[in-house]
N, C-alpha and C positions, 0 to 999 in steps of 0.2 A: 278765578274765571279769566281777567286778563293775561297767565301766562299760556291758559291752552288754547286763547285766541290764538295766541303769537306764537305759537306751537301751529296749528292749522294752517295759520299764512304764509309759512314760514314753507311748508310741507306742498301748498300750490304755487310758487313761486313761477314754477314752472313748467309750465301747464300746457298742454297741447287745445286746439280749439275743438278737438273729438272729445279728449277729455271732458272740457268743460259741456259741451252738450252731451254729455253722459250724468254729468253730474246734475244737470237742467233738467234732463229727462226725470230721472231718481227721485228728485224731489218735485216737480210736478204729480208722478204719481204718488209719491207718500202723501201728498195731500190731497190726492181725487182733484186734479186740476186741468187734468188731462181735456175733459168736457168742454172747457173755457178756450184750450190753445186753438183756436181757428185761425187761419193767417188773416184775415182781417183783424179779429181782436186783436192778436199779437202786433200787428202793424200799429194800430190804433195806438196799444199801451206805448209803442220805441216811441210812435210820433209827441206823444206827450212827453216822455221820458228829454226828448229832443228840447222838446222846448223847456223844462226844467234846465238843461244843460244852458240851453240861451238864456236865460235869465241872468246866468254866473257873470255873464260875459254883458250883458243889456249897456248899461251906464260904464263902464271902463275905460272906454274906448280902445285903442290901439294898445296889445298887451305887449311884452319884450317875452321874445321865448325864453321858455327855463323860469318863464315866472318871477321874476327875482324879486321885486317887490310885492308880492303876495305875502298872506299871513301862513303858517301851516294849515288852520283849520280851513281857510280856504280855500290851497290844494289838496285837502282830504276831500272835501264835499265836492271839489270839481271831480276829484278819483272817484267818488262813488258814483255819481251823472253818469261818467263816462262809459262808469264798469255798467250802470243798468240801459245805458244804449246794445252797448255791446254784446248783453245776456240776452235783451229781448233779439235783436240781429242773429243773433247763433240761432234760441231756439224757431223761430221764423225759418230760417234758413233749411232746418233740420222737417219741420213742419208740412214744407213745401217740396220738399225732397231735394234739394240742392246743397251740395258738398262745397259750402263755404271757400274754405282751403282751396280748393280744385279752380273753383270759380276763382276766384280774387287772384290766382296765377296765374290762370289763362287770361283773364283782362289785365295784367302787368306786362305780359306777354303783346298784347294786342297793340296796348298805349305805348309801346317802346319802339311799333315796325310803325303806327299813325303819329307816335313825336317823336321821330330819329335826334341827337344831341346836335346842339349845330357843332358842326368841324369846321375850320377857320383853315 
C-alpha cells in the first residue's frame, strides 16, 4: 500500500488548480456530497480548517523560514492543514463560479500598479 501511495504523489506533483478542482469535483460526487457543498458550508469548513492551520503555529512564536528547526512530522501536518485550506479554497471558488487562477492574476496584476517597487 505505501509504494502506490508514493506512486500517486508522485503522479500529482504537478498538478494544475483546474486539475485539482476536477479531481474535488469527482470525489464529492462519488460520495453524494455534492448536497453539502453550499459556499457558506464550504466557507465554514476552510474557516475551521484555518484555524487548525493556527494552532501549528499558536505557542512558537516567530518561526525562521524553511522551518529549520521543525521535526519532519511536523512539516507533514503543517503540509496537510495547508493542502485542506487550499482544497476547501479551490472547491468554494469553483462553487461560487469564480476561476481561481484568473482571479488571483488579475489581483497580482492590481497589487503591482497599487505597490509600484520603490526605485531609488
Amino acid at each position: 500500500m505505501g509504494e502506490e501511495k508514493e506512486k500517486a504523489e508522485e503522479r500529482m506533483v504537478d498538478i494544475s488548480l483546474k486539475d485539482l478542482s476536477v479531481k474535488l469535483e469527482e470525489f464529492a460526487r462519488a460520495r453524494d456530497w455534492e448536497k453539502y457543498h453550499s459556499p457558506r458550508n464550504l466557507l465554514l469548513a476552510m474557516v475551521g480548517e484555518v484555524g487548525e492551520l493556527s494552532e501549528i503555529f499558536q505557542w512558537r512564536g516567530e518561526v525562521d523560514k524553511g522551518l529549520p528547526n521543525w521535526e519532519e512530522s511536523d512539516k507533514e501536518h503543517l503540509g496537510e492543514e495547508l493542502s485542506d485550506v487550499l482544497l476547501y479554497l479551490i472547491r468554494l471558488s469553483d462553487i461560487c463560479g469564480i476561476d481561481l487562477a484568473h482571479a488571483a492574476t488579475k489581483k497580482l496584476v492590481k497589487n503591482a500598479i497599487k505597490y509600484p517597487p520603490n526605485v531609488l
